[in-house]
Structure formats: structure tokens, C-alpha cells
N, C-alpha and C positions, 0 to 999 in steps of 0.2 A: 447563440444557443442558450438554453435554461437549460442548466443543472441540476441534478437533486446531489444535494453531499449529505451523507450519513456519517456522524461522528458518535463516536464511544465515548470521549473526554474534552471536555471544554476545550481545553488549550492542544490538543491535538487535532487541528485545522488544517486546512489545506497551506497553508505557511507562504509560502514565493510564490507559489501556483496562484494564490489570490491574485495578485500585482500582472502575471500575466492575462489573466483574465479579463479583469477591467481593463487594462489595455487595449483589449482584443473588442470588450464590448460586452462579452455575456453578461448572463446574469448568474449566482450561486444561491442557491437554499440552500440550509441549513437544518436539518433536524437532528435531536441531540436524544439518540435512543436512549440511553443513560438516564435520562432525566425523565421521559416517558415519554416524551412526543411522539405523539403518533404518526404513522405513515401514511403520507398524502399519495392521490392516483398515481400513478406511474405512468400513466396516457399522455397529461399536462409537462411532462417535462421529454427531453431532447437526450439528455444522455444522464447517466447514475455513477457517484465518483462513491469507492466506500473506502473509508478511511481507518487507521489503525486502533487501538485501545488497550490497556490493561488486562482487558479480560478473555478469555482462551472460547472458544468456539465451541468445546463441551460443556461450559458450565450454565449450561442448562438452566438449572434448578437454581443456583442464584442471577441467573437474569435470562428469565425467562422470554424476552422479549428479541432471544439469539431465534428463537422457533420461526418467527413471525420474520425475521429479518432473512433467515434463511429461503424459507418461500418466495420474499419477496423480490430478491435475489433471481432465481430460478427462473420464479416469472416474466423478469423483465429482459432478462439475456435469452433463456432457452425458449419461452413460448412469442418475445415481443422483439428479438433484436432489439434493445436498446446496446448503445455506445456506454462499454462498460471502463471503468479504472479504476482497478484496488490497489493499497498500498498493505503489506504487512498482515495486520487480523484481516484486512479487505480483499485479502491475496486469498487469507487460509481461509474466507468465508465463503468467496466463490468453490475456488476446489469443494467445500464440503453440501454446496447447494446442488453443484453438479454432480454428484456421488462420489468425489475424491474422502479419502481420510486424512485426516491432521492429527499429530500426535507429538506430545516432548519433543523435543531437541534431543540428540545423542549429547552431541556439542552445542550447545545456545551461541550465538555470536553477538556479540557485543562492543560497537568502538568503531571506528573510520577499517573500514577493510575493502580488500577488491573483491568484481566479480568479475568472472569471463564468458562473453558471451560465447553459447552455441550456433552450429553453423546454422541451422534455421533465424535466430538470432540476430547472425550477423549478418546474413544473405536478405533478411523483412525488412518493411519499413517501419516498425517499433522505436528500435534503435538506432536508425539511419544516421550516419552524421558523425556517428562516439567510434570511440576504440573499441576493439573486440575485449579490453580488461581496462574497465576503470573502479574508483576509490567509491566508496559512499557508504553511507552511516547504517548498521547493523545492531536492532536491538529489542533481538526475541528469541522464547525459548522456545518455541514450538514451531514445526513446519509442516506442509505438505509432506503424506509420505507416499502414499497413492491417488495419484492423477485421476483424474476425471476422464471418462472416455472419449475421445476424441481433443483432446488438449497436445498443445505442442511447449515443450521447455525450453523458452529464449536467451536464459539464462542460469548460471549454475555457480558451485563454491564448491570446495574440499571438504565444510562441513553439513553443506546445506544443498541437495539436491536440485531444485526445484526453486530457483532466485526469481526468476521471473517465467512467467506462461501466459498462453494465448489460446482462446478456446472461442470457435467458429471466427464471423470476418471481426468483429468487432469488440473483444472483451477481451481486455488487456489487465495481467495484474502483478505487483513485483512484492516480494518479499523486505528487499531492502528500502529506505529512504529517501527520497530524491527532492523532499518540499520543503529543509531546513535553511531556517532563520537563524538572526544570531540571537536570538533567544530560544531557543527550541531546547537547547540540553536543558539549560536553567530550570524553563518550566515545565519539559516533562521528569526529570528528577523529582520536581514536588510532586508524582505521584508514588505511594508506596512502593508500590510492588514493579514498578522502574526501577527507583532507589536502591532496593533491596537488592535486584537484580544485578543493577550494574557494581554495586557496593561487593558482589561475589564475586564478580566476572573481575573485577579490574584493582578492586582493595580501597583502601581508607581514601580517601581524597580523587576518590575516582571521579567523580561529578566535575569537579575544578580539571584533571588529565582530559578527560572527552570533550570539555568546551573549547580548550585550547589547541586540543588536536581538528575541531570541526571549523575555529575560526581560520586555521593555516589553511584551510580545505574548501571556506567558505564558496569565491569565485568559481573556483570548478565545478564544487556541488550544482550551483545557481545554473552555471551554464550546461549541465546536464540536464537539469530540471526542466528549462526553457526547451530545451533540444527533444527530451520525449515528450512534453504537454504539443509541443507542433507537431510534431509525427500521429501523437495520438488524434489530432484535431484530424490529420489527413486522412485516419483509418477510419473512423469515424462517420466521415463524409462519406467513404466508401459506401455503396450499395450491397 
């Protein structure tokens, strides 16, 4: 397969996903909306991965270029069937391309926590393979609050409705985590408004608390990771 990955922030990559990948053979693009690059055809590639960011899906007006992504979105799942996977902003992007809304967090969640899958969830093959409730790394204030019409919720949390969703055969997206390295807290920490974020959520030395909680958690993460990129490969292939 060729892939198109859309990234918000440098160091917010596809992290373990990559290693699977080239295993496997694909290929990854790379464009870094952030920085301005522009969006190549969406014909030329096979599937579209969109990846997490700093920035909230309303703001508009300081980046402008959410307009254009939003569309682009739209177009390649609702008018083209492309094989979709969002993580996080790539979760709340699709919801908001497909007329869902996104808004604050009641509760933001932040730090190694569970999710429980729903019976749709548990019964698909998204998640095939995992526990109906496992651990993985949460760290956003804002979520899905109304779904996109025709969208099914794969997954769920106490403070966060709406963890993972699926919307027609092939567009899969999750709220939480699943692509962490053991660099990942380190370097998304050095983005501000992470920092600041989890500096609220967890207190003074929180940055050092969540690395060491992510590194006990490491293995599992990884072997979740690997466990949805294959299920996703099979959906994928799906017709």
C-alpha cells in the first residue's frame, strides 16, 4: 500500500506503526500541514492515516489550513472510499468532516488509562484479538460530542464518550493512543500546550510520572498497536 499520513507536529508521527509498516512493505508519505505543505491527489495513494496535534479542530482562524483538511477528509472517505485511520485530532477531524461536532472535554483525560470496548466493538474486526477493556495513553481535552450520521462507537470511557468509532466499511478512528515509543512523552512534552496540559492534569513533575508510567506499559502498548494496524490492514482490503 501507499499511504498518505497527515501530521499536525513534527515529532507526532506514526511512532511503532512506522516499524510495522516497512515490515510489511508499504510505503508512508508524509505531509506536515503545520508547516504548509500542501495536499497532494488523494487518487495516488491507497489509504489516508491522520494523525494527532496540538491544535483543536475549531481554530480556524489561526490555522487556517484545518478548512482545507477538513474537505479533504470528506472527500476521500465519503465521496472516494479511501481506507481511513485517525488517531486523536484525526478521530475529532473525521467526526467534524462528516458533520459530527467536537467540543471541550468535560473531563480531559490525560495519563495511561483504560478503555472498554462496545458490543459492536467487541463483536467487529477493528479490535479483533484485544480484551474487551485495555490500558493505553490518553492526552486530550476535547472530544467527539455528536457523531456523524451513520457512525458506530467501538469504543468508550467514563469521561469520554466516543474512544473509538467507525463510519461506513472502511474508516476507522480512535481517540486514544496506540503508536507510542519510548520517546513519545519526552518529545511531545516539548510541545507547549501538551506541557501545560498535562502540567494541570497530573502536577509538577508530571512529564517524568507519565514516562515511567508509559515505559511499565510499553510491551502491551506495542502489542495492541500491532494488533489494530493488522485488523486495520484487513478492513481495509475489505470491498
Amino acid at each position: 500500500m501507499r499511504i498518505l499520513v497527515l501530521q499536525h507536529a513534527d515529532v507526532e508521527h506514526p511512532g511503532v506503526l512506522r516499524d510495522f509498516l516497512k515490515e510489511d512493505g508499504h510505503e508512508w508519505v508524509c505531509v506536515e500541514l503545520d508547516e504548509g505543505e500542501p495536499l497532494p491527489a488523494i487518487d495516488t495513494f491507497d489509504a489516508l492515516w491522520v494523525l494527532g496535534g496540538p491544535m483543536d479542530v475549531w481554530e480556524e482562524d489561526e490555522h487556517p489550513w484545518l478548512i482545507e483538511e477538513k474537505k479533504y477528509i470528506y472527500n476521500a472517505v465519503a465521496e472516494r472510499g479511501v481506507p481511513f485511520l485517525g488517531l486523536c485530532l484525526g478521530h475529532q477531524l473525521l467526526a467534524e468532516a462528516l458533520g459530527g461536532k467536537v467540543g471541550k472535554s468535560v473531563t480531559p483525560e490525560i495519563g495511561v488509562m483504560p478503555v472498554q470496548l462496545t458490543e459492536e466493538g467487541a463483536s467487529g474486526v477493528f479490535f479483533d484479538g484485544l480484551s474487551e477493556q485495555f490500558e493505553c495513553l490518553q492526552w486530550h481535552c476535547a472530544e467527539i460530542q455528536i457523531l456523524p450520521s451513520g457512525a458506530t462507537v467501538l469504543a468508550t470511557s467514563p469521561d469520554c464518550v466516543v474512544q473509538a468509532m467507525k463510519w461506513g466499511p472502511r474508516a476507522y478512528s480512535m481517540q486514544f493512543h496506540v503508536e507510542m515509543e519510548s520517546d513519545t512523552v519526552a518529545n511531545w512534552a516539548k510541545i507547549p500546550a501538551y506541557s501545560a496540559a498535562l502540567e494541570k492534569a497530573l502536577g509538577a513533575g508530571a512529564t517524568e510520572r507519565l514516562d515511567r508510567d508509559c515505559a511499565e506499559k510499553m510491551k502491551q502498548f506495542n502489542t495492541v498497536a500491532e494488533r489494530i494496524y493488522m485488523n486495520w490492514l484487513q478492513v481495509s482490503a475489505q470491498a
